[in-house]
C-alpha positions in Angstrom: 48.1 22.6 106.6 48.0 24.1 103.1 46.7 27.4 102.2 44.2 25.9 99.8 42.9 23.4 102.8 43.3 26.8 105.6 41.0 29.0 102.7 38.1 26.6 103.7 38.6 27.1 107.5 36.5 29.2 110.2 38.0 33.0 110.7 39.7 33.3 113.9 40.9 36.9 113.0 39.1 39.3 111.2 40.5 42.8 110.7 38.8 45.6 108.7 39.6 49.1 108.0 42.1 48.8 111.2 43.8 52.4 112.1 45.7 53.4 114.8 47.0 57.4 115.2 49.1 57.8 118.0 48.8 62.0 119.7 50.1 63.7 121.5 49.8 65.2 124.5 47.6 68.5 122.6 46.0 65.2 121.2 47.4 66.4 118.1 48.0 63.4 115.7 52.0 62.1 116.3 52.3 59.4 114.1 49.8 57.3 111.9 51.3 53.6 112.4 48.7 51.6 111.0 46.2 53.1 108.2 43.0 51.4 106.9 44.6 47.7 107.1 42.3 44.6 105.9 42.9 40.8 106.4 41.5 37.5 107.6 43.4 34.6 109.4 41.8 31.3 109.4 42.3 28.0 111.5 45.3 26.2 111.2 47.2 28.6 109.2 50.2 30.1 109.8 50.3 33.9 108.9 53.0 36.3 108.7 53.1 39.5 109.3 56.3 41.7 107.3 57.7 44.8 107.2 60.8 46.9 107.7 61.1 48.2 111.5 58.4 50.8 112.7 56.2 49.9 109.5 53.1 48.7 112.2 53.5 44.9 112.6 54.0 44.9 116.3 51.1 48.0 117.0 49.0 45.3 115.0 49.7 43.1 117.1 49.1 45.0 120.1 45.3 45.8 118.4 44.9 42.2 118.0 45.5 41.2 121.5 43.5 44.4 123.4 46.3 45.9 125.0 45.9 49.2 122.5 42.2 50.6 121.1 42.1 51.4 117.4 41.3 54.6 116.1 39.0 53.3 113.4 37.7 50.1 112.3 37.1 46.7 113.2 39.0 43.5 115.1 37.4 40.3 115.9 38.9 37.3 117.5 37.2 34.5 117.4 34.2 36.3 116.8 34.4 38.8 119.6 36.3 41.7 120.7 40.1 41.3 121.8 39.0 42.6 125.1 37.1 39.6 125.6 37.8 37.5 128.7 37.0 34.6 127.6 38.9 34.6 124.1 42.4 36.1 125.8 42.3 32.5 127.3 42.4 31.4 123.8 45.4 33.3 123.0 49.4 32.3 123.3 51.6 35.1 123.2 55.3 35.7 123.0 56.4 38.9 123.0 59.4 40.4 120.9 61.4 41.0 124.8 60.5 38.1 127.3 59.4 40.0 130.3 60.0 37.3 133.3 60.8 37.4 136.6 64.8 36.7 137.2 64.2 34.9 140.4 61.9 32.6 139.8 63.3 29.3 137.7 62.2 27.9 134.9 59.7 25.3 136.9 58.6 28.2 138.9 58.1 30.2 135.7 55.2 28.1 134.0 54.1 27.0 137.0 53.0 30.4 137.8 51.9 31.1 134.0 49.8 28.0 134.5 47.9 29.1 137.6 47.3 32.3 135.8 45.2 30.1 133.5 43.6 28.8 136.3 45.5 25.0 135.5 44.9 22.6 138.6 48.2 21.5 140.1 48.4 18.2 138.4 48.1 19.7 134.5 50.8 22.7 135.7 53.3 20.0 136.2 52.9 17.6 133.8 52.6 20.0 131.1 55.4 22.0 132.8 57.4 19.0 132.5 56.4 18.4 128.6 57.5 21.9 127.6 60.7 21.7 129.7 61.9 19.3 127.9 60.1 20.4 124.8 62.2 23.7 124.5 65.7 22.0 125.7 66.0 23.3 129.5 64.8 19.8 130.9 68.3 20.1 132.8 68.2 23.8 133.8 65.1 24.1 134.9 66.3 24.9 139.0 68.6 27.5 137.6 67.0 31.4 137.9 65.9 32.8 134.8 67.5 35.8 135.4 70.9 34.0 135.0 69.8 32.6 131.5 71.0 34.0 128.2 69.0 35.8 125.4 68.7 32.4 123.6 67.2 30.6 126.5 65.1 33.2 127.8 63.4 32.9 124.6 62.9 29.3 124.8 61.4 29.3 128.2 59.3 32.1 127.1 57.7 30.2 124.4 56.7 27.7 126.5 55.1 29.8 128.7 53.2 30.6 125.5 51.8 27.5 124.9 51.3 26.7 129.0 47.5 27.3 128.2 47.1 24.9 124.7 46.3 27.9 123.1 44.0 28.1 119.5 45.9 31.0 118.6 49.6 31.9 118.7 51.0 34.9 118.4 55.0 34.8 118.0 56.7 38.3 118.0 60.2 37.3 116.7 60.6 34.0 118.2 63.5 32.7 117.0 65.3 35.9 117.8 69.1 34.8 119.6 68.5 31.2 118.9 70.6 29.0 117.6 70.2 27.1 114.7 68.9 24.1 116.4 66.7 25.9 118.6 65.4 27.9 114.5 64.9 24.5 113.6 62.7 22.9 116.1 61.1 26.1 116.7 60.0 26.4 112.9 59.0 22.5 113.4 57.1 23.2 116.4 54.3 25.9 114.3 54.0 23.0 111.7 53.2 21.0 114.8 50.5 23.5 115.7 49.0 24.1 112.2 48.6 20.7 111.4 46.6 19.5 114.7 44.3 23.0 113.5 46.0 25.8 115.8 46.1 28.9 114.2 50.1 31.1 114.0 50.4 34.6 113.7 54.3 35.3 113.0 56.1 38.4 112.8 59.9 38.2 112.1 62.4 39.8 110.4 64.3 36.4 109.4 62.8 35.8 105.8 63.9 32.2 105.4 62.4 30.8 108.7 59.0 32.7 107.5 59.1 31.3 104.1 59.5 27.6 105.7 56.5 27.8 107.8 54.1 30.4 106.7 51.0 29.8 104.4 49.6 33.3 103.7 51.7 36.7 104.6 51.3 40.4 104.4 53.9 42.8 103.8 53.5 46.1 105.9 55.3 49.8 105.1 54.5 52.9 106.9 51.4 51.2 108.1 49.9 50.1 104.8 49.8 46.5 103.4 51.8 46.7 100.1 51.8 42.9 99.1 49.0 40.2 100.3 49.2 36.6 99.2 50.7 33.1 99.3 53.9 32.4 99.3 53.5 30.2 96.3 51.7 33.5 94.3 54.0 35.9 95.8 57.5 34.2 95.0 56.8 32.7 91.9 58.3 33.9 88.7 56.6 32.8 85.6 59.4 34.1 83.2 62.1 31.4 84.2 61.7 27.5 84.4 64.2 25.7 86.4 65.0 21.6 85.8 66.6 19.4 87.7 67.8 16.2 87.1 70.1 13.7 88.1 73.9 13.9 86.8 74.0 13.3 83.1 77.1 12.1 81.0 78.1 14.6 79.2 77.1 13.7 75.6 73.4 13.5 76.9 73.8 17.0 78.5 75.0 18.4 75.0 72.3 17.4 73.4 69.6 18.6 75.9 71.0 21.9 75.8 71.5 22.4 71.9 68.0 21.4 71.6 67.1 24.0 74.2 68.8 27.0 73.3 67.7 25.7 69.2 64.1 26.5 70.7 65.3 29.7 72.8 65.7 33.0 70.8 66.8 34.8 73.7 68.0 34.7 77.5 71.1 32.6 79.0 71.1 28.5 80.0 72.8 27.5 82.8 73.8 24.6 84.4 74.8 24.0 87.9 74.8 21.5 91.1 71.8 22.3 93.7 73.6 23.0 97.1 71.8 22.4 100.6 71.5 25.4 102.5 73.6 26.4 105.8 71.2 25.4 108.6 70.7 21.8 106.5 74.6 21.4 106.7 75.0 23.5 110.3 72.7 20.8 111.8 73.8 18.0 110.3 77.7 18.7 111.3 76.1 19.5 115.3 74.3 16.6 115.1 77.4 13.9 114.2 79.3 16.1 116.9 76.6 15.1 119.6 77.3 12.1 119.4 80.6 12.3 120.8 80.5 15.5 123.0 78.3 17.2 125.5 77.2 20.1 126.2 76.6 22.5 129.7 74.0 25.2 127.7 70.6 24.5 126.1 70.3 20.9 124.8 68.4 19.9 121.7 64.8 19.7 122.3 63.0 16.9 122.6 59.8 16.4 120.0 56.5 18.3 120.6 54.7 18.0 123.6 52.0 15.6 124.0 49.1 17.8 124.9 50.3 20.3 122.0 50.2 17.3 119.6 46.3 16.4 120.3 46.8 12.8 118.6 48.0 13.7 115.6 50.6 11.5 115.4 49.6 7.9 115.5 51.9 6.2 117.5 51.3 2.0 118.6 50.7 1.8 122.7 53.8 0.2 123.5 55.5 3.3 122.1 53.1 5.7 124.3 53.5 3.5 127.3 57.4 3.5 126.8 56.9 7.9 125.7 55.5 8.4 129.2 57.9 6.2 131.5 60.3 8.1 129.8 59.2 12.1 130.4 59.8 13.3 133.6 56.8 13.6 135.8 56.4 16.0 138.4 55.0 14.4 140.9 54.5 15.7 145.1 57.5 14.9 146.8 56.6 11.2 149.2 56.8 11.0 152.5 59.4 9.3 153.3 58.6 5.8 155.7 60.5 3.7 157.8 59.6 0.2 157.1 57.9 -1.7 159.9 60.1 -4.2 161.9 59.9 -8.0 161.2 57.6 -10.2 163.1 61.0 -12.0 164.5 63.0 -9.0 165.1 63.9 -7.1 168.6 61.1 -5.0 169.7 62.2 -1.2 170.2 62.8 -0.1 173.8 59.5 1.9 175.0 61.4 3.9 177.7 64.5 4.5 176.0 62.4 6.2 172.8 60.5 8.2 175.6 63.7 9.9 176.8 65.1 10.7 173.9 62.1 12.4 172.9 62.0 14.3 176.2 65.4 15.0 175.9 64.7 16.2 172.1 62.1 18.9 173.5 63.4 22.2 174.4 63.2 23.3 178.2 60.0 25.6 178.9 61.3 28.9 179.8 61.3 29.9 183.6 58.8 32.6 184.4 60.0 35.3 186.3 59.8 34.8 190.3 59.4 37.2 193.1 62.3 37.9 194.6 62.8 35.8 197.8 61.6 37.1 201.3 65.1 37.2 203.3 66.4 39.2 200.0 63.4 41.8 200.7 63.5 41.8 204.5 68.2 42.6 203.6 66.8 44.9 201.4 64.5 47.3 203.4 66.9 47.3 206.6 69.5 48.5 204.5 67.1 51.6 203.6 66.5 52.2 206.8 69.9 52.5 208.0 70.7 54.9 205.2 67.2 57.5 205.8 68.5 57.2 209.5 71.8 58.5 208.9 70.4 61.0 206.5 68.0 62.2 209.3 70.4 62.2 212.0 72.8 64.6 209.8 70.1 66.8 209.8 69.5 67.0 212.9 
């Protein structure tokens, strides 16, 4: 979704004259990390939020989801506080650190994120399974997340993210110890969102993955916003005009650039051949390597996951049919049945299944009996024989 087309949109995020002071303990102000900060997200855009470390991106996005209280001014989400029960069920969030628990496993891991939503056992695993194999770990998911790597722990905590369909999505770093595959689908995941009208807040320090997916941004320093804008406004440069053509011979070329620089009093021409960037060439060198080798870590993702796509890609029914036979579905393990014997076949033995199931059945345990009479009666003349002696020593 463009800006233009997200301009039109509803406001899912309204910020106004936002401050946060953090004191101390003499509640004495320590440090001022976001000062009288103004901005507006809309649906379906994806907005970043920029800055140099400790310049108040991440205590913004703290404000934003209720977890700190401003000092001063104003946060709606969705037209009501972030505090709001009702809109935190609205919200995806993954935070800069995945904070999981090492010995649960991946399943087990949005399984429980799920039931935090209050998702009924059948949506937990079939959207489980979607996101599974959505992020790459379709074929890790019984390992612990604790054994996982930086990399995968981020994958498997952006699909707990998105366990919920959430209308808004906040992503501290999220391509932060990814590969570039998992960049790449990551980056093609929040065009996913915005197009089916989800709204993506992004804050990242990686420049080129925010200028490939984000509409609007703001650019923070020592809490202040110093640049607002579009990308298209904010990175344009009206002095210089750039052509590009296919290859010429070189006669023709001659003669387009004596004309130009006949026109041009000052500044330099130059001529060049446009080069693809790494990740176009990384990705296209892993993916003719694929083909021939495998792998034991994350795979390649598969595309987004249904009930994240909403529709939006028009597909005919055989090819949805075909989609679903092919995900994995989580279902309850069956119970597994013997099948019944044939009308012609030997009938089983009655008595012979009754002792083996007697035989099967662990022996009560025998209560304790009195001891037997003749073993009391040995007993007691033995005790007199001994008080007798005693007595007649005595004596």
């Amino acid at each position: 979704m463009s800006a233009d087309q997200a301009s039109n949109g509803e406001v899912v995020v309204s910020v106004r004259g936002l401050t946060k002071v953090f004191k101390d303990f003499w509640n004495r102000p320590k440090a001022r990390a976001v000062d009288d900060v103004d901005f507006e997200v809309r649906r379906g855009e994806v907005f970043g939020l920029l800055g140099p470390n400790g310049s108040g991106k991440s205590t913004t996005v703290k404000l934003l989801l209720g977890l700190l209280n401003p000092t001063k001014g104003h946060i709606e989400v969705f037209g009501h506080s972030p505090r709001h029960v009702q809109t935190k069920s609205r919200i995806g969030y993954l935070p800069e650190e995945s904070y999981l628990y090492r010995y649960l496993n991946s399943r087990e891991t949005l399984d429980f994120f799920g039931n935090l939503f209050h998702l009924n056992q059948a949506d937990r695993d079939s959207r489980s399974a979607q996101l599974l194999e959505m992020v790459g770990l379709g074929k890790t998911q019984t390992r612990a997340v604790g054994e996982f790597s930086k990399g995968m722990q981020r994958r498997i905590g952006l699909a707990q993210a998105l366990i919920n369909d959430p209308d808004l999505v906040i992503l501290d770093e999220p391509t932060a110890g990814l590969d570039p595959i998992g960049c790449r689908e990551v980056k093609d995941l929040i065009i996913a969102l915005a197009r089916r009208g989800k709204t993506v807040i992004l804050s990242s320090h990686l420049l080129s993955d925010v200028e490939d997916v984000c509409d609007r941004v703001v650019i923070y320093y020592g809490g202040k916003i110093q640049a607002a804008g579009t990308l298209k406004d904010l990175l344009a440069t009206p002095d210089t005009l750039r052509i590009t053509t296919p290859v010429l011979p070189r006669e023709t070329l001659e003669r387009v650039l004596e004309i130009i620089r006949r026109d041009l009093s000052t500044g330099e021409v130059r001529v060049d051949n446009p080069t693809q960037n790494l990740e176009s060439y990384f990705l296209d060198v892993v993916a003719k390597a694929r083909a021939a080798n495998e792998t034991s870590g994350a795979q390649s993702g598969a595309r987004v996951a249904d009930y994240l796509r909403g529709g939006m890609e028009a597909t005919p029914a055989t090819n949805k049919v075909l989609e679903k036979l092919s995900l994995p579905q989580a279902v309850a393990p069956a119970i597994e049945t013997k099948p019944a014997p044939e009308a012609g076949g030997p009938k089983p033995d009655d008595k012979k299944l009754e002792a083996l199931t007697q035989a099967n059945q662990p022996a009560p345990t025998p209560a304790k009996s009195a001891p037997a009479p003749e073993t009391k009666a040995m007993d007691l003349s033995k005790a007199d024989e001994k008080l007798s002696s005693l007595l007649g020593n005595k004596k």
